[in-house]
C-alpha positions in Angstrom: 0.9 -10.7 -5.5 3.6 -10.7 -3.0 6.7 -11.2 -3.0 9.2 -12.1 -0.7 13.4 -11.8 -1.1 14.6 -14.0 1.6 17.7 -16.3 1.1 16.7 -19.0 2.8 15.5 -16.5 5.6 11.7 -17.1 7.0 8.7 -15.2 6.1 8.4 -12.5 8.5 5.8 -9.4 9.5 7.5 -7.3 6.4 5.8 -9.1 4.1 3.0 -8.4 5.5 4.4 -4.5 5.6 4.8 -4.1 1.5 1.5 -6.4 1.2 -0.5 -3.5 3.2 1.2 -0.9 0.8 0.3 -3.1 -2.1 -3.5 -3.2 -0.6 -3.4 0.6 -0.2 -2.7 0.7 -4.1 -5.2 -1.4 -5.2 -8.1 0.3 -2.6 -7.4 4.2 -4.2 -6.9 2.7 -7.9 -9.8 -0.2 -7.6 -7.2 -2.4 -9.1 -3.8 -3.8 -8.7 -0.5 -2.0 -9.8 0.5 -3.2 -13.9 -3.4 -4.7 -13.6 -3.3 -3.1 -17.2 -0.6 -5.5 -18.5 -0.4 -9.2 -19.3 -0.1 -11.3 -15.4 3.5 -12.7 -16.2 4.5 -9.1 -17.3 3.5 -7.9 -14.3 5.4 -10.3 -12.5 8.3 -9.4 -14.1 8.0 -5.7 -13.6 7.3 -6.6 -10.2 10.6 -8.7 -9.7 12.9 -6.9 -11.7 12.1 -3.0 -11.8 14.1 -1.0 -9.9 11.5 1.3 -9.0 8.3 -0.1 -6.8 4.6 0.3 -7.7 3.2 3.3 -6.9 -0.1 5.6 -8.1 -1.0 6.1 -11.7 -2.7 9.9 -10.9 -0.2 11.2 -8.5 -2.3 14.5 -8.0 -5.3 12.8 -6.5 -3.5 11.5 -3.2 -2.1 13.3 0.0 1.6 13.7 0.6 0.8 12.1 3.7 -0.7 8.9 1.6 2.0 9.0 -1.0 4.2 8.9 1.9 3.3 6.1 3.3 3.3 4.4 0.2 6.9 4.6 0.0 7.2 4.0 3.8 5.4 0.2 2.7 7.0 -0.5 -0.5 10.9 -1.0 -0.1 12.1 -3.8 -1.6 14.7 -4.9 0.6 13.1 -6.4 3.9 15.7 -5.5 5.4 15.2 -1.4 5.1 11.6 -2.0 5.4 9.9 -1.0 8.1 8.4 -3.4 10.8 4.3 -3.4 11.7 5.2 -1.4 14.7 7.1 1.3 13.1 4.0 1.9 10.5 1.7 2.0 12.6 3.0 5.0 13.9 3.3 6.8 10.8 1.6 10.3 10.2 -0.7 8.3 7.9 -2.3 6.1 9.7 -2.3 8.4 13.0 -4.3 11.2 11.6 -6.8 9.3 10.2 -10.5 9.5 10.8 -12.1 6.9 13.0 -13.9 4.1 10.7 -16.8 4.7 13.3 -16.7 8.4 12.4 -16.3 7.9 8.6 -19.1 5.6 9.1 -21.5 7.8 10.3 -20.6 11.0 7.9 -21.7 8.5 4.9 -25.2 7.3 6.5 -25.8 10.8 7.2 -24.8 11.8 3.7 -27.1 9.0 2.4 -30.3 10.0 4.5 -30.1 13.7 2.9 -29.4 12.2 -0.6 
């Protein structure tokens, strides 16, 4: 779900910046944030809560990741951060080619 404040203002790359942050949720929770609560609910949390979605087991997650998180997720497009401006956070810079990360888990798999 994604949405989008804009007054009359076009859909721009932001979107896409809280979308990716959204994403990131759903990849280290295998679900979407309020998946545990009724759809229209969580549309209403969504729209209305004054604090964004973030990670149900804090603990497990980097300050780097949780960082990013709240880099993605600010609710007024405004503040948020453009594509350009993410990409270049600590994040997302540090981490591990997929090539590399690739190879680590068919190595792992062959000695399994």
């Amino acid at each position: 779900v994604i949405m989008v404040e804009s007054d009359g203002d076009p859909y721009d790359s932001k979107a896409d910046v809280w979308s990716m942050g959204i994403t990131a949720i759903e990849m280290a929770e295998m679900g979407p944030p309020y998946g545990d609560v009724h759809p229209m609910r969580a549309l209403f949390l969504i729209g209305s809560a004054q604090k964004v979605p973030s990670l149900k087991d804090k603990g497990a997650w980097s300050t780097s990741f949780h960082d990013f998180l709240q880099t993605c997720l600010v609710k007024d497009p405004v503040a948020r951060p453009s594509c350009a401006d993410v990409l270049r956070h600590e994040f997302l810079v540090k981490a591990p080619s997929s090539v590399s990360v690739l190879t680590e888990l068919i190595e792992a798999s062959r000695e399994a």
